[in-house]
C-alpha positions in Angstrom: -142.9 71.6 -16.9 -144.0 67.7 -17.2 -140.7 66.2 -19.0 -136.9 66.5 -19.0 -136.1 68.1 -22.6 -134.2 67.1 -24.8 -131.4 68.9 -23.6 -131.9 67.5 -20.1 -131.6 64.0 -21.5 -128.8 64.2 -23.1 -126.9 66.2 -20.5 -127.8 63.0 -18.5 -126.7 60.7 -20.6 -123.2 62.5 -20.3 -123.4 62.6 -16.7 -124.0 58.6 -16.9 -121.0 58.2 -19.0 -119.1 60.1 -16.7 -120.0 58.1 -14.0 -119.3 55.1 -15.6 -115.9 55.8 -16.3 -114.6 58.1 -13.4 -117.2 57.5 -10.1 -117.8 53.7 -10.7 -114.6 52.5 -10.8 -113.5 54.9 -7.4 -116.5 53.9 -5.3 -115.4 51.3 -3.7 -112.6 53.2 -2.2 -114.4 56.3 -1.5 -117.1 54.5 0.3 -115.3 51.8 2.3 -111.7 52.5 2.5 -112.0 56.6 3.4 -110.4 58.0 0.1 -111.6 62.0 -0.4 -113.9 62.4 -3.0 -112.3 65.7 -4.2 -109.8 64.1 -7.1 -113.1 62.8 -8.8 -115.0 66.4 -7.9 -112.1 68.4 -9.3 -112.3 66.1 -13.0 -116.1 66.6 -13.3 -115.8 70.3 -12.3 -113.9 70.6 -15.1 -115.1 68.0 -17.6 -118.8 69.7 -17.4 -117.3 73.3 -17.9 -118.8 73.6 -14.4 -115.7 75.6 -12.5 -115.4 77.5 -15.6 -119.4 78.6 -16.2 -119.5 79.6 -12.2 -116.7 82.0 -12.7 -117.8 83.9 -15.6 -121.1 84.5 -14.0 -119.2 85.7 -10.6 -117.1 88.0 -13.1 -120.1 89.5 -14.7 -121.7 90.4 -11.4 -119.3 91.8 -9.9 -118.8 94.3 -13.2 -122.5 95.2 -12.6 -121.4 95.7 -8.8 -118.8 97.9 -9.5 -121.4 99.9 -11.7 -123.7 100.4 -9.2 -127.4 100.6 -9.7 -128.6 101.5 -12.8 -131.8 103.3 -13.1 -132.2 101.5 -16.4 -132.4 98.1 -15.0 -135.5 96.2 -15.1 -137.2 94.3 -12.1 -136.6 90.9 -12.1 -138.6 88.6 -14.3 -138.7 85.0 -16.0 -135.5 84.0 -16.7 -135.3 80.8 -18.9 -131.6 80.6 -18.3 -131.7 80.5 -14.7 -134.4 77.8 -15.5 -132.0 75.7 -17.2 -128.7 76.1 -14.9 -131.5 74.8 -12.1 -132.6 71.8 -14.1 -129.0 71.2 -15.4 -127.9 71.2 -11.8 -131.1 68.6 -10.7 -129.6 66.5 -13.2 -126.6 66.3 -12.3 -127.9 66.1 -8.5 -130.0 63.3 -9.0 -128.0 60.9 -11.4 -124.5 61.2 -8.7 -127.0 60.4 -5.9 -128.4 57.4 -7.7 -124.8 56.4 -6.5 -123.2 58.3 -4.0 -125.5 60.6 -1.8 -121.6 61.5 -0.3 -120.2 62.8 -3.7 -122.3 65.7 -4.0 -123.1 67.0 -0.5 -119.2 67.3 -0.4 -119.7 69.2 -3.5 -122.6 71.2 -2.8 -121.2 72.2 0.6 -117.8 73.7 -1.3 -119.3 75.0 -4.2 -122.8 75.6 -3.0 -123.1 76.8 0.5 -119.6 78.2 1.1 -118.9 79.9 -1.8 -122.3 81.1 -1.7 -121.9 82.3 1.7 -119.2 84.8 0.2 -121.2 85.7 -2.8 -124.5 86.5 -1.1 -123.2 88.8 1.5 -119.3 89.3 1.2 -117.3 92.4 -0.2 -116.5 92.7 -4.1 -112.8 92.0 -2.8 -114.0 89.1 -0.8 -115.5 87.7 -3.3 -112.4 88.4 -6.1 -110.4 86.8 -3.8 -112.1 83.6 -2.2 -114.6 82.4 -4.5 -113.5 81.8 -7.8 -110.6 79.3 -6.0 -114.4 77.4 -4.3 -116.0 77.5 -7.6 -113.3 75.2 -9.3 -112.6 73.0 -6.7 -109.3 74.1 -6.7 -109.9 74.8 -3.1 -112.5 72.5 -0.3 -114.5 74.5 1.1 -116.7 74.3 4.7 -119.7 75.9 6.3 -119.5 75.8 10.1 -122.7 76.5 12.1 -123.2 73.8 14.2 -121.6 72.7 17.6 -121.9 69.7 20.1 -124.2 71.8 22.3 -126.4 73.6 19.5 -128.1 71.3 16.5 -131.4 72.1 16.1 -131.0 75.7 18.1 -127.9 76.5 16.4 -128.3 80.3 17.4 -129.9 79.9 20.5 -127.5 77.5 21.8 -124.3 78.9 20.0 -121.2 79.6 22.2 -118.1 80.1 19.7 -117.4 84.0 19.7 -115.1 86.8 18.0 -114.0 89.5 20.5 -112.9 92.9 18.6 -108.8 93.3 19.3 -108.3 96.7 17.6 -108.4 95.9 13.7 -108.5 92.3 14.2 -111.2 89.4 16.0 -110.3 86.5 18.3 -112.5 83.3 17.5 -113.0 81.2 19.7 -115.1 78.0 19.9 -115.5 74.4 18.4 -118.0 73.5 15.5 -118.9 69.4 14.8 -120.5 67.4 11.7 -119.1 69.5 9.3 -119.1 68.7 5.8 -115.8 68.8 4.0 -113.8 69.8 7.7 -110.9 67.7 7.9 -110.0 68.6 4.7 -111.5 72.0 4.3 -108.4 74.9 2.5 -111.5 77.7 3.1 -114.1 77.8 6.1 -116.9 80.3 6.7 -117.1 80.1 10.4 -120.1 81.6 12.2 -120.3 82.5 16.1 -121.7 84.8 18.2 -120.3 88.9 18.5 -118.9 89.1 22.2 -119.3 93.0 22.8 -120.3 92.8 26.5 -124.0 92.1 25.6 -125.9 89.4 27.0 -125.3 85.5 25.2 -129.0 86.2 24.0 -128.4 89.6 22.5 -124.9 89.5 20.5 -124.6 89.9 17.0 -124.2 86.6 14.9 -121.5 87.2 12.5 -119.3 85.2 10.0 -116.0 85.0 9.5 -113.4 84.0 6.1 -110.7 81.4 7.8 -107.6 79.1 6.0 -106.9 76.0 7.2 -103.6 76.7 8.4 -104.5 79.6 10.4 -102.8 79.2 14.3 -105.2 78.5 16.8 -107.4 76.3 14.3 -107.1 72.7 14.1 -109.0 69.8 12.0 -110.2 66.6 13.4 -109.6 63.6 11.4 -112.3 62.2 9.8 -115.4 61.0 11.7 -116.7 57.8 11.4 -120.5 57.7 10.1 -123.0 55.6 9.5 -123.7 56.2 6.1 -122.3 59.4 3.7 -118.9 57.7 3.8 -118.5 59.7 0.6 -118.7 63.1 2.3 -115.7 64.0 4.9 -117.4 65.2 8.1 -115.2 66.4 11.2 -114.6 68.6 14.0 -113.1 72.2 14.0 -111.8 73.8 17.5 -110.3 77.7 17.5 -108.1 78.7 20.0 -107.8 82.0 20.6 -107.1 82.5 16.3 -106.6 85.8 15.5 -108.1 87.6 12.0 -107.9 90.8 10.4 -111.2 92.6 10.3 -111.2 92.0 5.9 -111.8 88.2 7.2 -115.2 89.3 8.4 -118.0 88.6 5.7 -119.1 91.7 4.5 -116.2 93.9 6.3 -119.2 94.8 8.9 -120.6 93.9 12.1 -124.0 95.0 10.8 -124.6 92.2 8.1 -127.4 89.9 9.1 -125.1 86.7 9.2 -128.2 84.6 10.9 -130.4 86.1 7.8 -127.6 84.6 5.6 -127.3 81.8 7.3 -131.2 81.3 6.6 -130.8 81.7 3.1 -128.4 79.0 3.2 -130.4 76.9 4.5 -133.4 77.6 2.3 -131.2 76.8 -0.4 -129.6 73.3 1.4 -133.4 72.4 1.9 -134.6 73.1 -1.8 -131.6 71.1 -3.1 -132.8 67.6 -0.9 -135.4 66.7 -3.4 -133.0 66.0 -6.2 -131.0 64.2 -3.8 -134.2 61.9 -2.8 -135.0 61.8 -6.4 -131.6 60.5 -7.2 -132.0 57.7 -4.3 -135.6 56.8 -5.1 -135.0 56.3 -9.1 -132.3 54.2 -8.5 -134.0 51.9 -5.2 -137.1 51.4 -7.9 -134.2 50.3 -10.7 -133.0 47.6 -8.5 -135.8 46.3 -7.1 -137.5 46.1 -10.7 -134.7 44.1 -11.5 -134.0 42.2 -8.9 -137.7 41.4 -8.2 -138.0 39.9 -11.6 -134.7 37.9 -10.8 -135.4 36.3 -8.2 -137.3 33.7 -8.1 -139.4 31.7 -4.8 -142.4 29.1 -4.9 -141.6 29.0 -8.6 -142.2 32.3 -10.1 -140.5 35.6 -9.7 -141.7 37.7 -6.6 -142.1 40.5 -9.0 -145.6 38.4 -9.5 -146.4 38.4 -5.6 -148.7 41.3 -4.7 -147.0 42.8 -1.5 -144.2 43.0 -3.6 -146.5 45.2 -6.1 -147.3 47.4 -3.8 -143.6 48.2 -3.0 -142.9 49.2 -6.5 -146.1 50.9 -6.6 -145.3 53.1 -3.7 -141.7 53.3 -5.1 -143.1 55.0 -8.0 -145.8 57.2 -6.6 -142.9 58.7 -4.6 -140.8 59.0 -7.4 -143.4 60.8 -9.7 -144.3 63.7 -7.0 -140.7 64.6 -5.6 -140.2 64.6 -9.6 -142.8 66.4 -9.3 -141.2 69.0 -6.9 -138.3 69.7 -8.8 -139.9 70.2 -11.9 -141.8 73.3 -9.5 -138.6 74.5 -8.3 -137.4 75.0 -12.5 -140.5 76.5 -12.9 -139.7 79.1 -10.2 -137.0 80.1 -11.5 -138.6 80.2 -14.7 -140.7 82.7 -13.9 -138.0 84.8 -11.5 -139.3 83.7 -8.3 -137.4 82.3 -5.4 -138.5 79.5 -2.7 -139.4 80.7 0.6 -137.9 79.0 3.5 -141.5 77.0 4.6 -142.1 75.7 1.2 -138.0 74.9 1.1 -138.9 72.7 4.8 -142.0 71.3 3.2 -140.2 69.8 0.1 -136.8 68.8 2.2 -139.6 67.0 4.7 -142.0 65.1 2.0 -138.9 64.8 0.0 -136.4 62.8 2.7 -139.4 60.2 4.2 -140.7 59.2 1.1 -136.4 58.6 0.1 -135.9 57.1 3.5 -139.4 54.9 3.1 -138.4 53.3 -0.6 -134.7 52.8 0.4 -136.1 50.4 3.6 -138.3 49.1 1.0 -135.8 47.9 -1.2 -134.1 46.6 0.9 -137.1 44.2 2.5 -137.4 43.9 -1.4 -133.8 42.2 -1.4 -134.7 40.3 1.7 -131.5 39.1 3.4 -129.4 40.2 0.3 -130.7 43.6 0.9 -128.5 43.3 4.1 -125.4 42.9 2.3 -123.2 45.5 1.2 -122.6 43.6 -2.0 -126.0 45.0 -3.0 -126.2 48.9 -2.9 -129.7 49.1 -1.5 -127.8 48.8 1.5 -125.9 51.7 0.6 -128.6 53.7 -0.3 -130.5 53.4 2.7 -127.7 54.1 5.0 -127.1 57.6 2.9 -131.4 58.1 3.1 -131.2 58.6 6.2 -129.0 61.8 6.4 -131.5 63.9 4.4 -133.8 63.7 7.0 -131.7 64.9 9.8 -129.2 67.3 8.0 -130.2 71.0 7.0 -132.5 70.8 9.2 -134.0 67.1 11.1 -137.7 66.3 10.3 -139.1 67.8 13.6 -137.5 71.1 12.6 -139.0 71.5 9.3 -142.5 70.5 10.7 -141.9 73.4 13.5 -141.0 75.7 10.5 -144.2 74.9 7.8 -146.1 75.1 10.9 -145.4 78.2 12.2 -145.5 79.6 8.6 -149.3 78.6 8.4 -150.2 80.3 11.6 -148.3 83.8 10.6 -150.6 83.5 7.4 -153.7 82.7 9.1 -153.1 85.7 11.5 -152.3 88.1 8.7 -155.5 87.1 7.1 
């Protein structure tokens, strides 16, 4: 793939409409006065069919669930419709971002990591009775994994627990920074299986909570530095007490750090449309602007350093392109990203954002300062790719250690 189609384009174009009518005139209060984002997800969810398309695909698997296996199947292979839900979704990604990087990790966190927390691992029940609320936004939906004392170790390091209490669990523990939280109807909580083994050996499960569940309580809001879009809080569990069909999977068994992993190879794979949407629309303003404005009589677009920062603008934007257009291709052809080559686009992918959004704003000069001017938006929101899902230093500890399994194995 070298282009967006035809299709592509003109999915975009309807995405930009959308945005021009519903997003625009809401940003201002969703970024600086704290308004939730989820009245605006709810109306694109179902103006694009989205909610809609999710569920039928949910309802057709779980028909071939119910079947069984079928010795008739065929392995999996290329797959030009998966191709295009991935490229409709980079769309879609990448034109929100261009204005609010908050928007869609809200979004993605619902629809993306929780729901798909239930699909990829939970029961059929589970999934008839959770998911199809997450996929059309009817419900918010949160993924808790991390805690003040574990960020980058988030196993190693994880204290919340479920202790076994005949049929049910006791959770207990706190969980921070998470997406959608004070607002959250559905949270997949993860901790740590307290069976009398050592903290090192217990079992990392997952749990299905509500947000009114007794024992589990919501911090307000917390106040961030950029992402204003996206609602990130606290959760603390005291002593709340689930049945065991609450338990992802309805076994102790399941791999819920293995999940977890997938979930993060997915969160990591979907940063280069988020990039792409922050670098395509830094290089858009500073084109414009730079031709604007004018100093020593001409417009600096004519002043070489200032060439070079639209030249880097749009090297950058041409190879995390570049990247996505690899990750349709994958799916393309039936393939899924590993988790290395997931760290080594999220990695590339969030400097090279992070580097054109400070360059638009030197671009703007003291302007660039200004909120008045959304570079200054956009480089508050960079920053976030390159510490969420994973901060820079772990996805260099994770391509790296990939390499050296290789080179052993060979």
């Amino acid at each position: 793939m070298i282009e967006w189609s035809e299709t592509h384009l003109a999915f975009r174009d309807m995405v930009r409409r959308f945005i021009e009518a519903e997003i625009k005139p809401k940003l201002e209060a969703i970024e600086h006065e704290g308004e939730p984002p989820y009245d605006v997800l709810r109306k694109m969810t179902k103006s694009f069919g989205l909610g809609e398309l999710a569920i039928a695909e949910l309802r057709h698997s779980l028909e071939r669930e119910k079947r069984g296996p079928s010795p008739e199947l065929k392995p999996r292979g290329p797959s030009p419709e998966a191709a295009e839900r991935v490229a409709l979704q980079a769309v879609l990604v990448t034109e929100l971002c261009r204005y609010s990087l908050g928007i869609i990790t809200a979004w993605g966190v619902s629809v993306g990591l929780t729901a798909g927390a239930i699909m990829s691992r939970g029961t059929p029940a589970q999934k008839e009775r959770f998911v199809p609320d997450l996929l059309s936004m009817q419900k918010i939906g949160a993924w808790a994994i991390t805690e003040p004392d574990s960020g980058s170790d988030a196993f190693g390091s994880m204290k919340s627990s479920a202790r076994r209490d005949g049929d049910h669990y006791i959770l207990n523990g706190s969980k921070t920074f998470i997406t959608n939280g004070p607002y959250a109807d559905t949270i997949i909580f993860i901790c740590k299986l307290d069976d009398g083994r050592a903290p090192a050996e217990r079992r990392v499960v997952s749990f299905i909570l509500d947000r009114d569940m007794p024992g589990l309580t919501a911090s307000k809001p917390l106040r961030k530095m950029g992402l204003h879009g996206s609602p990130t809080g606290q959760l603390f569990l005291d002593d709340v007490r689930v049945p065991r069909d609450r338990l992802v999977g309805e076994t102790e068994e399941a791999p819920a750090s293995s999940g977890a992993k997938d979930t993060f190879t997915a969160e990591r794979t979907g940063v280069a449309a988020m990039a792409l949407g922050i670098i395509e629309e830094c290089q858009t303003l500073s084109l414009d602007y730079s031709q604007r404005r004018v100093q020593f009589g001409r417009p600096i677009s004519q002043f070489q350093l200032i060439q070079l920062k639209l030249a880097n603008m749009e090297v950058a934007r041409m190879n995390v392109q570049n990247l996505v257009f690899r990750q349709i291709e994958l799916a393309a052809a039936g393939r899924r990203i590993d988790i290395a080559e997931a760290s080594a686009c999220k990695l590339y992918s969030a400097q090279v954002a992070m580097q054109c959004a400070l360059e638009a704003v030197q671009l703007f000069g003291g302007n660039g300062y200004m909120a008045e001017y959304r570079v200054e938006q956009l480089c508050r929101d960079a920053k976030v790719l390159q510490i969420y899902a994973g901060t820079d230093e772990i996805q260099v500890s994770q391509i790296a250690r990939s390499l050296l399994a290789r080179r052993a194995i060979s």
